[in-house]
Residue frames relative to the residue before (quaternion, step in Angstrom):
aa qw qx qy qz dx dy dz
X 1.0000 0.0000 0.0000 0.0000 0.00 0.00 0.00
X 0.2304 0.7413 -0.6007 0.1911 3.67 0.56 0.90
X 0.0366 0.7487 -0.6572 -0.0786 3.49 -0.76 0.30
X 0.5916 -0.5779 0.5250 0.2011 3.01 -1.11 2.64
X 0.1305 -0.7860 0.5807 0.1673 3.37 -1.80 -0.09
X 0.2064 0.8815 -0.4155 0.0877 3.37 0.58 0.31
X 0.6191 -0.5013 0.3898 0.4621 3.72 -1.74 -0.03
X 0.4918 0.5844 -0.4704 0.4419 3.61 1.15 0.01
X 0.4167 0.6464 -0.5726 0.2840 3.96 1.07 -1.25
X 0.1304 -0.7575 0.6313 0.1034 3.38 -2.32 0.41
X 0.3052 -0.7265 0.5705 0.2316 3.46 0.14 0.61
X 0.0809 0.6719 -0.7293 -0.1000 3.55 -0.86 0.16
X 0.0500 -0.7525 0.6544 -0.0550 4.15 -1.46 1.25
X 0.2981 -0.6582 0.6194 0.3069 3.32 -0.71 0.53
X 0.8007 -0.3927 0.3709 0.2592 3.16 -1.84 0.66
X 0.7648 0.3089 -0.2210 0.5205 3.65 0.86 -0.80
X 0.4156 0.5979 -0.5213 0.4450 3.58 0.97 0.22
X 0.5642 0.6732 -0.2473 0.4090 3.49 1.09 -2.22
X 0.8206 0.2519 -0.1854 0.4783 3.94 0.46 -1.57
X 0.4808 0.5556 -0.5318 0.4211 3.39 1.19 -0.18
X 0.7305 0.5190 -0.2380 0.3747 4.02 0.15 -1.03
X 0.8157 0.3699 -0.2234 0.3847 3.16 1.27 -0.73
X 0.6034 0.4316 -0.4703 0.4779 3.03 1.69 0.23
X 0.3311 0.6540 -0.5429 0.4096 3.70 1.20 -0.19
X 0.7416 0.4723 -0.2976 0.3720 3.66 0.19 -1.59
X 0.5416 0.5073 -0.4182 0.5238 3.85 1.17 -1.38
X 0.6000 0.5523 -0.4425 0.3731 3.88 0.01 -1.27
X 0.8216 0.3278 -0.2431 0.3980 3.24 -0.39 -1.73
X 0.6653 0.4347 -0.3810 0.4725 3.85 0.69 -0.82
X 0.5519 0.5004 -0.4254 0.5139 4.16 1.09 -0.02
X 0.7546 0.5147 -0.2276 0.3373 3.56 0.60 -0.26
X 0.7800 0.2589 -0.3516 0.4482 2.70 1.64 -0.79
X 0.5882 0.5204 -0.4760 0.3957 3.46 1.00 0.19
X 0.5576 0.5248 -0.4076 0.4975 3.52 0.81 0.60
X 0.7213 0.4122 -0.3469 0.4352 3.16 0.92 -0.35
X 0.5758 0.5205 -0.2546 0.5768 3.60 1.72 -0.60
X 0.5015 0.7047 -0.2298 0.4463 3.24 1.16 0.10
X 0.6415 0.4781 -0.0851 0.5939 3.11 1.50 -2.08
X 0.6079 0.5601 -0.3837 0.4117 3.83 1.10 -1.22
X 0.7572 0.3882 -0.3310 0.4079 3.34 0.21 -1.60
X 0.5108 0.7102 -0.3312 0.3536 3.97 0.99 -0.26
X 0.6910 0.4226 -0.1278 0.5723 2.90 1.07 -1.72
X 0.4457 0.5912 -0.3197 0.5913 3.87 1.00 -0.56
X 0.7200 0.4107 -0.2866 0.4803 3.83 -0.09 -0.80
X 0.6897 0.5257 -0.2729 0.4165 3.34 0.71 -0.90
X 0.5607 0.6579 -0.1773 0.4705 3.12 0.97 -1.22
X 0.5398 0.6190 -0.2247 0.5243 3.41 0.89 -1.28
X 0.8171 0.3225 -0.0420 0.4760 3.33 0.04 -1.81
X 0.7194 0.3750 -0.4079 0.4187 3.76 0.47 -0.17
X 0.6785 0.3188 -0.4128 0.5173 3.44 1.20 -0.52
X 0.5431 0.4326 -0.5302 0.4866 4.19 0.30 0.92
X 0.5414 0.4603 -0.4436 0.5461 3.85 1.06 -0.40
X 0.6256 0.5514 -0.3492 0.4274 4.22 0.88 -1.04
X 0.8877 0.1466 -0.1913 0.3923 3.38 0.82 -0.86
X 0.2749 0.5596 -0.5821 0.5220 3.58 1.19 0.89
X 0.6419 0.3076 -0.4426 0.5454 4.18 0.18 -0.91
X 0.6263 0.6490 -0.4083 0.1409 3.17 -0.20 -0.73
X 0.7929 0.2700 -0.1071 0.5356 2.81 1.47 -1.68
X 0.3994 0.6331 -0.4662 0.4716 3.48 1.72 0.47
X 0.6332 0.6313 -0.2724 0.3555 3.69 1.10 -1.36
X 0.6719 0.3892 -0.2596 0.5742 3.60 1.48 -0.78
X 0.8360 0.4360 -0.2775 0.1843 3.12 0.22 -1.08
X 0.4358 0.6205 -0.3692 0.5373 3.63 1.74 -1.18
X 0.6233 0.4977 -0.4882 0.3543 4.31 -0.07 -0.15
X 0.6132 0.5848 -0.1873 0.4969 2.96 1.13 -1.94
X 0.3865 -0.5827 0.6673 0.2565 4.02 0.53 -0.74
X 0.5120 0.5932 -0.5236 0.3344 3.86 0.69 0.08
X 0.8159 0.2264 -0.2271 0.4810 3.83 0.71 0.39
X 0.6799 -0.5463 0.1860 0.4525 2.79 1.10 1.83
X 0.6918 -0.5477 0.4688 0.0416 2.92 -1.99 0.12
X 0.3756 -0.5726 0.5746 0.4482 4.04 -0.60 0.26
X 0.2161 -0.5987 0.6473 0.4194 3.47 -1.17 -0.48
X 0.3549 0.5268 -0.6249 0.4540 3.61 0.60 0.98
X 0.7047 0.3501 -0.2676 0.5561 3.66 0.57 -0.84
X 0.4790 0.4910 -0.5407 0.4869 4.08 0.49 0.08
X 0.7308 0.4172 -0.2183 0.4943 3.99 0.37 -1.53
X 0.7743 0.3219 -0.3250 0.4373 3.74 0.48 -0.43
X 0.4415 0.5853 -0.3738 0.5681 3.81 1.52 -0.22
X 0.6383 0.5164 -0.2429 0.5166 4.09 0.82 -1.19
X 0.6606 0.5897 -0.2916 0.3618 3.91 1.02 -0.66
X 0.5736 0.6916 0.0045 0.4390 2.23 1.32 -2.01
X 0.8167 0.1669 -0.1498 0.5317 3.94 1.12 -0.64
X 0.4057 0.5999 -0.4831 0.4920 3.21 1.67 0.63
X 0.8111 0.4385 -0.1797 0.3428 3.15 0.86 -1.29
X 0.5332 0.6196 -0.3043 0.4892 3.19 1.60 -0.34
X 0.5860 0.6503 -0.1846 0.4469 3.45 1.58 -0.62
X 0.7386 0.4506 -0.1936 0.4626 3.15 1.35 -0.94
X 0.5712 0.6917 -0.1151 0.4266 3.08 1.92 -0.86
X 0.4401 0.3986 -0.3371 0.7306 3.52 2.21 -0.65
X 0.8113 0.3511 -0.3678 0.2885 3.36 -0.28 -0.48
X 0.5571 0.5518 -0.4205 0.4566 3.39 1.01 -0.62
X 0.6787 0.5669 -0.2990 0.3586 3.99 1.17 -1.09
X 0.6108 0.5145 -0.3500 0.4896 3.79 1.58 -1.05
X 0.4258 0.6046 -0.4586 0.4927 3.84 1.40 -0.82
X 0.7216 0.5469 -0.2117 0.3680 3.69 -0.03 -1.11
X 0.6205 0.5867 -0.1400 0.5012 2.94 0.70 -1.38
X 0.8458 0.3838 -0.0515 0.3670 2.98 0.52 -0.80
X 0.7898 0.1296 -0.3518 0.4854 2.86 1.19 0.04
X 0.1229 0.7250 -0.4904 0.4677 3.18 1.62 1.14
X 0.8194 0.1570 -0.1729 0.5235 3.47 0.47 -0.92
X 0.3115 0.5932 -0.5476 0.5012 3.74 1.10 0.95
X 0.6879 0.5924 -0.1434 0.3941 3.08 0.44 -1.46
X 0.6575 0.4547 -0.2102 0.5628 3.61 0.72 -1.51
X 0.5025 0.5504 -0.3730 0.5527 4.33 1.00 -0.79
X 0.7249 0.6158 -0.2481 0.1837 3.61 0.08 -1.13
């Protein structure tokens, strides 16, 4: 049972062998460019979550510090804050004063 090979040799295939192989090939060549597809996707992400990782990061330090500015909720409640501290010296020389009315008396 040797079987000779040569450039004379003939393959003989039926027709449904022919579409069987060639959709096998269409299949496997749909998969992998979908799946290289999914990679370079997943890759992209990657990309973008580790720039989303270090934007908090440097938001996580810096917003304490005040190095990237301010709400203007904190401008209006910082502005209170030294109104009311104002009234609070004055409310203390009021005292004061008549602490040492009081101490005359």
């Amino acid at each position: 049972m040797a079987v000779e090979l040569s450039e004379r040799s003939k393959v003989s295939l039926d027709i449904k062998a022919v579409v069987g192989a060639v959709a096998g090939i269409i299949s496997i060549a749909s998969v992998w460019f979908t799946l290289t597809a999914e990679i370079a996707q997943l890759q992209l992400d990657i990309v973008r979550m580790q720039d989303a990782v270090e934007l908090n990061e440097e938001f996580r330090i810096k917003w304490p510090r005040g190095e990237m500015g301010a709400l203007p909720d904190d401008a209006k409640q910082d502005l209170r804050i030294m109104y009311i501290q104002e009234d609070v010296d004055q409310l203390k020389y009021v005292v004061k004063a008549l602490e040492i009315d009081n101490a005359k008396k």
